[in-house]
Steps between C-alpha positions, in 0.01 A plus 500: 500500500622183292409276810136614476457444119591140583275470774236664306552280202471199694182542661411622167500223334313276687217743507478541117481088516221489747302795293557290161351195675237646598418699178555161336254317724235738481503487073468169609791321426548197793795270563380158393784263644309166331444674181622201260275278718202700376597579155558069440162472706313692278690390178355120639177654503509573116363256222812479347626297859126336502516344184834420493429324812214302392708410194784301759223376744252366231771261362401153618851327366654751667365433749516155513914546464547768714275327788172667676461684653633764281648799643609830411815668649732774582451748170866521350353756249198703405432740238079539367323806407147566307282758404149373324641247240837508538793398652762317641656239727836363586493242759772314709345308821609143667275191507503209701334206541479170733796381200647722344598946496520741233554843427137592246601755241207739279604729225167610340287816338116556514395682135095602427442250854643176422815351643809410285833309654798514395611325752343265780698227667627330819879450525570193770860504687682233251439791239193320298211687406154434476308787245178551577413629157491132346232307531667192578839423666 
């Protein structure tokens, strides 16, 4: 009698599984194997990315020491969020250029619509930086 318990219990068990997939995908719950993919895709799709984009790319000295063409990398970090007029973004993402590479780095809130930065800069490999919230360098 032991024996068949066993037996039982281990066919058991993979039935229950099966049945709680199923139930799962049917309240609609799906595996999503690339799911950090899409959340930093859609975080890039935000205004917080947008403007803190057009912030690093509409820097002409920048520009002109980093070399053209000016290019965005691998995303080393990512956090934005809104809802109407606020928000947030924290931003870590490499840059490189025909001269020179850098890792681009956004701390910064959006209150009643408008933008504020803490923090906007591009650190380059020997450790300088080159802030973005200055006017001139």
């Amino acid at each position: 009698m032991k024996r068949n318990k066993i037996i039982l219990l281990a066919a058991g068990i993979p039935l229950v599984l099966l049945l709680a997939a199923g139930g799962a995908r049917l309240a609609g719950f799906r595996y999503r194997p690339d799911i950090q993919g899409q959340l930093v895709a859609d975080m890039m799709q935000s205004n917080a990315y947008k403007s803190a984009l057009a912030r690093l790319t509409e820097n002409p000295a920048l520009a002109d020491r980093i070399g053209k063409p000016l290019k965005t990398g691998k995303i080393l970090n990512l956090e934005a969020w809104e809802n109407e007029e606020n928000g947030a973004i924290r931003l870590e993402q490499e840059v490189t250029g025909s001269r020179s590479s850098g890792i681009f780095q956004v701390d910064g809130v959006i209150n009643g619509g408008q933008w504020q930065y803490r923090e906007c800069k591009v650190i380059f490999p020997d450790r300088t930086e080159w802030n973005l919230l200055k006017q001139t360098e």
